[in-house]
Each structure stands twice: as structure tokens, then as C-alpha cells.
N, C-alpha and C positions, 0 to 999 in steps of 0.2 A: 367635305365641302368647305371646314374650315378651314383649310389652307388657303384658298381663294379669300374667303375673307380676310386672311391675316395681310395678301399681299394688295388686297384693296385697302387697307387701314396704312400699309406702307405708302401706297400710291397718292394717297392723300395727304399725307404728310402725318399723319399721327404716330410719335416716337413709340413703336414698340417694337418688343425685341420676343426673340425667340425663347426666354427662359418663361417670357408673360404669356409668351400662347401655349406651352407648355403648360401652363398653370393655369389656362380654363381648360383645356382637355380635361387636366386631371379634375377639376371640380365636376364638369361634366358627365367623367363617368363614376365618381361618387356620388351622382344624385344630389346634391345640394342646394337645386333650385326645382319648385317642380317644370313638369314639359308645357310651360308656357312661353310668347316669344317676348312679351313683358320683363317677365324674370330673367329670360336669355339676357335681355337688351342689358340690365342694371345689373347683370354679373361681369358680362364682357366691358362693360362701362369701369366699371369699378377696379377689375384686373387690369387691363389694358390701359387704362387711361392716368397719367398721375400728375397731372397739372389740369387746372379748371380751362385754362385758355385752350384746350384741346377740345373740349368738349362737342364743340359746335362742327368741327372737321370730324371728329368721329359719328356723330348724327347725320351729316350728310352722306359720309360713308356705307354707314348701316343703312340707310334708306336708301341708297343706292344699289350695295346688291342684294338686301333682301325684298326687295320691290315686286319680286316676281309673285304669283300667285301661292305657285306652289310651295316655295318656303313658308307661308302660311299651312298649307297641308300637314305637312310635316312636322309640323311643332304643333299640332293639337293645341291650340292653344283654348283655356276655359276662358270664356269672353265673360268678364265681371258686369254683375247686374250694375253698379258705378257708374260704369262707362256713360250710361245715357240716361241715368237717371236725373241729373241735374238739369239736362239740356231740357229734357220733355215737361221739365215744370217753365220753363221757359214760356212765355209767350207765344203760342202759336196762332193761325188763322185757323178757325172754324173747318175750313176745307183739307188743311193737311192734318189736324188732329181726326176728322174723319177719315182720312185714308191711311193713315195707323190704325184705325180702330178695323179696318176690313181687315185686318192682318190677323185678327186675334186679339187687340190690346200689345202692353208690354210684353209681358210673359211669354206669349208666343211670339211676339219678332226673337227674342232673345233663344228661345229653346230651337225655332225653326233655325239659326244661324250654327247654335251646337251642332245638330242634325245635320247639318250641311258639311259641317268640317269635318264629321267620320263618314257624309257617303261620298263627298267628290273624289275623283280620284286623279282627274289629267282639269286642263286649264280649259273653260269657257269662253267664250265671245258671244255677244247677245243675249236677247233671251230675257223673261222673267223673276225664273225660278233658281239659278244655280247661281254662285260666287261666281265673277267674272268682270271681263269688260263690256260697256258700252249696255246699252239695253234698259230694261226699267227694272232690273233686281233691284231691294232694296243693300246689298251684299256688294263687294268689288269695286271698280273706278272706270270715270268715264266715261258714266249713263246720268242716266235721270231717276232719282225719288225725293220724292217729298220729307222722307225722313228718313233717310239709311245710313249704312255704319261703309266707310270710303276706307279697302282693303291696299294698301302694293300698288298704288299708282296715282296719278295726279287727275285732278277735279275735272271737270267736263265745263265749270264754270257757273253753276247752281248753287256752290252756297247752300246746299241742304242737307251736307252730313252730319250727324249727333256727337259722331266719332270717327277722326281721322289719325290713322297712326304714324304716318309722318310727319306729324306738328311736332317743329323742333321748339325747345324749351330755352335754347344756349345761344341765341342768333347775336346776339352782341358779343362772342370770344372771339370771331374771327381777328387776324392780324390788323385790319387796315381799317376796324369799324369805325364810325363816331364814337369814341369812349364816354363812359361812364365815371363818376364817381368811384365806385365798385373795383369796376376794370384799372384802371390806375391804382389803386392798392395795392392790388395784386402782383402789377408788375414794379412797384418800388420797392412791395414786402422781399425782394429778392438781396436787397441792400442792404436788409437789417442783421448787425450781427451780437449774439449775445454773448455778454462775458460775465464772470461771476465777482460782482464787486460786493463791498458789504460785511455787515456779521453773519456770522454764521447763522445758517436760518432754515439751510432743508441738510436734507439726512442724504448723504453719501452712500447710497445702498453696497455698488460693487466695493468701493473700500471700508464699508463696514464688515461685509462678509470676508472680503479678505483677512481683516482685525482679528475678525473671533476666532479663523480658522487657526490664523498664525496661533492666537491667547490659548490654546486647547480646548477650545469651544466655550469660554465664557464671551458674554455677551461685550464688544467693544465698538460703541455708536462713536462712527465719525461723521463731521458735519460739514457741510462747504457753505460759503457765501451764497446768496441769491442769486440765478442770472439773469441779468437787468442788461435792456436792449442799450447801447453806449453808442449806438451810431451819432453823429453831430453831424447836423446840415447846417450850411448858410445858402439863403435863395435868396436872387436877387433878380426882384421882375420887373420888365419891362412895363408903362403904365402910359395909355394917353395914344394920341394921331392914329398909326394903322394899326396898332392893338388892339382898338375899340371892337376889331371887326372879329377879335379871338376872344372876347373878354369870358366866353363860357366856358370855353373849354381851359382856359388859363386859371379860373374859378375852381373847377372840375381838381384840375391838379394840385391846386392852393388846397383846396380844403383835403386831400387824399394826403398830401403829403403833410398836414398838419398835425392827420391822424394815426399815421404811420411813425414818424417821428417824432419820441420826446423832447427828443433834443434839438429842436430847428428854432433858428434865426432867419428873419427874412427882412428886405430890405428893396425900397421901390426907385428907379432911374427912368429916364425917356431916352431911347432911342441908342444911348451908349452910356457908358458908366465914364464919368468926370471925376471932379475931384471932392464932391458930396452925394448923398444920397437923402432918403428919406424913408419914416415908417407910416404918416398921415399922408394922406395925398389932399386933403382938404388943406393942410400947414405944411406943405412942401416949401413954401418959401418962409416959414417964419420958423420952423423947426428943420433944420438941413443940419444933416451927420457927415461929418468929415469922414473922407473916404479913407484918409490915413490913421486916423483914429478907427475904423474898424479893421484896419489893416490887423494893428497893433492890438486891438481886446482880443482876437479870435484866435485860437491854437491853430498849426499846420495839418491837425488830423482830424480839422472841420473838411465835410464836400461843401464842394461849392457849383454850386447847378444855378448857370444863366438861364431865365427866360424871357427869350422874346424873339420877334418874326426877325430881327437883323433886318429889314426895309429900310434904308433911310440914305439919305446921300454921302457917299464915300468920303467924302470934305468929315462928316461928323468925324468920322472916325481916324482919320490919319491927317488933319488940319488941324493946328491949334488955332481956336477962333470958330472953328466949326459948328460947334453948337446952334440947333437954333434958337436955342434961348436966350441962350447970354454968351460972353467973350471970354470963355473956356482957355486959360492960360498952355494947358498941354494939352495933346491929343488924345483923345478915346484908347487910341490902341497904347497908350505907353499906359493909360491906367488899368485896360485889361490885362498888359504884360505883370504890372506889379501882384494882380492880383490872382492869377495864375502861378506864378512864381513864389509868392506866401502859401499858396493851396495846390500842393501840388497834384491834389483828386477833383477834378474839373470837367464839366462837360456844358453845351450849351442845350437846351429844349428849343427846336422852332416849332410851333404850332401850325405854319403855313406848311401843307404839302409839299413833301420831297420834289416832287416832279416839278415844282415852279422854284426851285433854288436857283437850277442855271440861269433864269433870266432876270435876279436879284443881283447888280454887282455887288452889293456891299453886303450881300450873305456869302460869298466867295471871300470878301476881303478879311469878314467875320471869321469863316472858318479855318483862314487863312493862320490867323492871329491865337483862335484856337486849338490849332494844331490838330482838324481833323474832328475834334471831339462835338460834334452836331448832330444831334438825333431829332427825329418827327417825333411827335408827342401822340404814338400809336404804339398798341402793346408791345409788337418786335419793336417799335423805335425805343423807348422807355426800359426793354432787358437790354437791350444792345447800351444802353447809355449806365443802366446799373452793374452791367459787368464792367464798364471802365472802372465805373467809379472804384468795386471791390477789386481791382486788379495792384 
């Protein structure tokens, strides 16, 4: 049956390949996990899965085709006294702790539920007493108890299970979610590259052993410098008018990417980069950094990652004068050229939704100027922007 599951983790988009399903057969028939479907879940997870942002695509997967009753069957699975132990010190009303307590108490919900899984043998509908759909079993989905354990399918809409096995744990990996803090890490950690600068400070294992082998086996340690992350960012975000309306998520990235790179510089514009900038936004007018002056401090093998929504009237950007703050002697786009052209690893961040760009002219004129290099600030938007940049 697991070949159906490998071609539904395909269908889903989760990258795995045939050497990784290969390599839970074999664990599976080496015994490595017991016959639980818990343990199944966190082996197959573990194998098959090798980036976090999948996570959430392969839990939809897995609940999808093991949803059925009977791959519960099948997997015997020992239901952990855990499970519902927390839930049932919970708060209950007087009425549904009495109708656990007809059951037997805990003990017996829990051994009547073992019992159950070595004698059913084919799938249920209705009914009290079997695993199943629909009905008042405390067992299966799609009925009514006041306190039961919700097997292979979705609620009935009561809100009364202790234990449901399809509660995904990963709902914020998907591609297009609201991001997180977290989540943008993740996909900027993609940019970082390390290189060994320094004194020598850690131990060269393989060209130590090749040393002694060469020396006739006396001992010769060789050492290499540290590898220390050397990436260098300059950001430069956008601050103020339709920003205010991304200022979270633009937050979100600021701080991800502050913590992701040692090496970053960052620097604040409205609406287009002129020919100063700034680092207070409180003393944007009494402290303003010449934009040619950071042209000049920052080496060529800085990235330089714009942020902002590109909103603002086409005038800013290809009119000298356009500004609407002051009488901006050259236009927006000759200062983005310059500085594209000092950096030659460039991309823009918009925050606003992909799908409202075509009706932005001056996110057209943006990425016009950009040459293309414009990502949404969502996880595929964010790799798709860190492979430019390491290209």
C-alpha cells in the first residue's frame, strides 16, 4: 500500500524521491519503529521529508490517505495512556464527567479502545459499540460523545474529542501563509554561505588522517580556520504612506533577517530611493546619508534587497521633481540604476500580494527597472528571491 502513499506525497508536492521510499521500506522491515501509526508517522516524516517548509504538505497528505478506518486496523496501533490524560484534568461539566464515568472510568475507555482494535475486522457505520462513523461510539468520526478519541475522519462539529489524530502541528509552512518570524528564517537561511576565515581554530579531521597515513602513522594534526557565515546584506526599506498598511510583516523580515545575518546594513527611503537616505526615522531630516556616500563605503559582494509595496505615482520614479517631499534633482530610476549597478546581487521584496501587481503601474515600472528581480515576501517568494541573490 505504500506505493500509493509515495505517489500521494508526490501529488502533493512533497519532494521525494525513490531512493527515500526505498529507505523506509527498508527500515520497516527491519523493525525500527514499533507497529504503531504514531511512530509510522515520525519515521516516514523524518525519511521522506528534508526541509521544514514541507512539513505541513506532508501532514495533509498523510491525513489524507490514511484517513480510512482501516489503516488504523492494520497498524495496531498501542493508544498511549497520554493521549487523554491531560485533556480529562481539564474542566469538565458534571454531566459529561459522569458519562465517562458509565464507561468504567479512564482505564476502561482506554483498554475497551485496545480491545476494539484486535477484534474489528472490516469498517462500521453507526452504532454504539464498534470504531466507526456516525453513531454515539465513544471510538471513530462523525458521531456524537461527550468524551471520545475522533479516529480517520473529520468532526461532526461537537468539539468533544480528547484526541484527534489529524490535528496538524505545521499549518503555518504552507507556501502562501501569513509568515512568521520563524518562517522567514528559514527561507533567508538559504543565502547564507560559509567560508573559513581566521586562525586556525578547529581540527581538519580528513586531512589530518590523511597526514598520519602519508607520516607512517605518526600522529600529524592539521588545522583550518573557523567557518564563519560572510554573507553581507544592505537593506533598504521602504518607511511611511502605503507601508504603514505592511508595517508587520515588514517587522517580521527586519527582525529575521537581522538575525540571520551578521553582516547586514540597513538603511530607510519613502516611496523611491533619491539621493539620501536614512537610519532614524524620527531624524530623517536632521540626519540624512548621502546615497553616493553609501554607494562608495559598501563593497560589490554586498546583496542588496529593496523593501517596499512599489505604490506610489510613476512621476516619483522617472520624473526629476517627483518626489513628494521635496524637488529631488534626478529621478528615482537613475538612483536605482546606480545602485543596482554597484551591487550587482539585487532583488526587490513586495509585501503587497502577487496578484494585485498588475494593477500597480509603478510596481511594473519598479520591476521594470529591476530587471525582473521582484518577489512576494512568502516562503516560495523569499527562495525564489535567495536563489537570485546566490546565483
Amino acid at each position: 500500500m505504500l506505493i500509493d502513499f509515495f505517489f500521494t506525497l508526490k501529488a502533493a508536492k512533497v519532494p521525494v524521491s525513490i531512493k527515500e521510499y526505498l529507505m523506509l521500506i527498508e527500515g520497516l522491515e527491519r523493525q525500527v519503529i514499533e507497529p504503531s501509526i504514531d511512530e509510522f508517522y515520525y519515521l516516514a516524516r523524518t525519511i521522506l521529508v528534508k526541509d521544514e517548509q514541507h512539513f505541513d504538505k506532508f501532514d495533509k497528505a498523510f491525513g489524507a490517505y490514511f484517513k480510512g478506518i482501516e489503516s488504523v486496523f492494520e497498524a495496531r496501533a498501542d493508544i498511549p495512556a497520554e493521549w487523554l490524560l491531560k485533556k480529562l484534568e481539564r474542566e469538565l461539566t458534571a454531566e459529561e464527567k459522569a458519562q465517562v464515568e458509565k464507561l468504567g472510568g479512564w482505564d476502561a475507555l482506554m483498554q475497551r479502545l485496545k480491545d476494539l482494535l484486535k477484534e474489528q475486522k472490516e469498517r462500521h457505520e453507526g452504532g454504539s459499540r464498534w470504531i466507526g462513523t456516525g453513531g454515539t461510539s465513544p471510538y471513530g468520526n462523525g458521531g456524537y460523545h461527550p468524551e471520545g478519541i475522533r479516529i480517520g475522519g473529520p468532526s461532526a462539529g461537537n468539539r468533544t474529542a480528547v484526541k484527534v489524530w489529524e490535528a496538524r502541528a505545521y499549518r503555518d509552512y504552507d507556501d502562501n501563509v501569513e509568515l512568521g518570524t520563524r518562517n522567514i528564517k528559514i527561507a533567508l537561511r538559504r543565502l547564507r554561505r560559509f567560508a573559513r576565515e581566521g586562525a586556525e581554530l578547529e581540527l581538519d579531521l580528513p586531512d589530518t588522517i590523511g597526514a598520519t597515513a602519508r607520516n607512517a602513522g605518526w600522529l600529524d594534526v592539521k588545522m583550518v580556520p573557523e567557518r564563519k557565515n560572510n554573507v553581507k546584506v544592505l537593506m533598504l526599506l521602504d518607511v511611511g504612506g502605503t507601508m504603514d498598511d505592511h508595517i508587520q510583516r515588514t517587522e517580521e523580515l527586519f527582525s529575521a533577517a537581522k538575525a540571520e545575518f551578521k553582516h547586514m546594513e540597513f538603511y530607510y527611503f519613502h516611496n523611491c530611493v533619491y539621493d539620501f537616505l536614512w537610519k532614524n526615522n524620527r531624524r530623517r531630516h536632521a540626519e540624512r546619508i548621502a546615497t553616493w556616500d553609501l554607494l562608495r563605503k559598501y563593497t560589490p559582494d554586498y546583496k542588496l534587497i529593496f523593501v517596499g509595496d512599489a505604490t506610489m505615482s510613476p512621476y516619483e520614479i522617472l520624473q526629476a521633481g517627483g518626489s513628494v517631499e521635496y524637488n529631488n534633482e534626478e529621478a528615482g530610476a537613475v538612483w536605482l540604476q546606480r545602485l543596482i549597478e554597484t551591487f550587482p546581487k539585487f532583488i526587490w521584496l513586495n509585501p503587497e500580494p502577487e496578484a494585485l501587481w498588475q494593477y500597480r503601474q509603478s510596481v511594473s515600472v519598479i520591476q521594470q527597472v529591476m530587471r525582473q528581480h521582484m518577489y512576494p515576501i512568502t516562503i516560495e517568494g523569499l527562495e525564489r528571491g535567495m536563489r537570485t541573490l546566490s546565483k
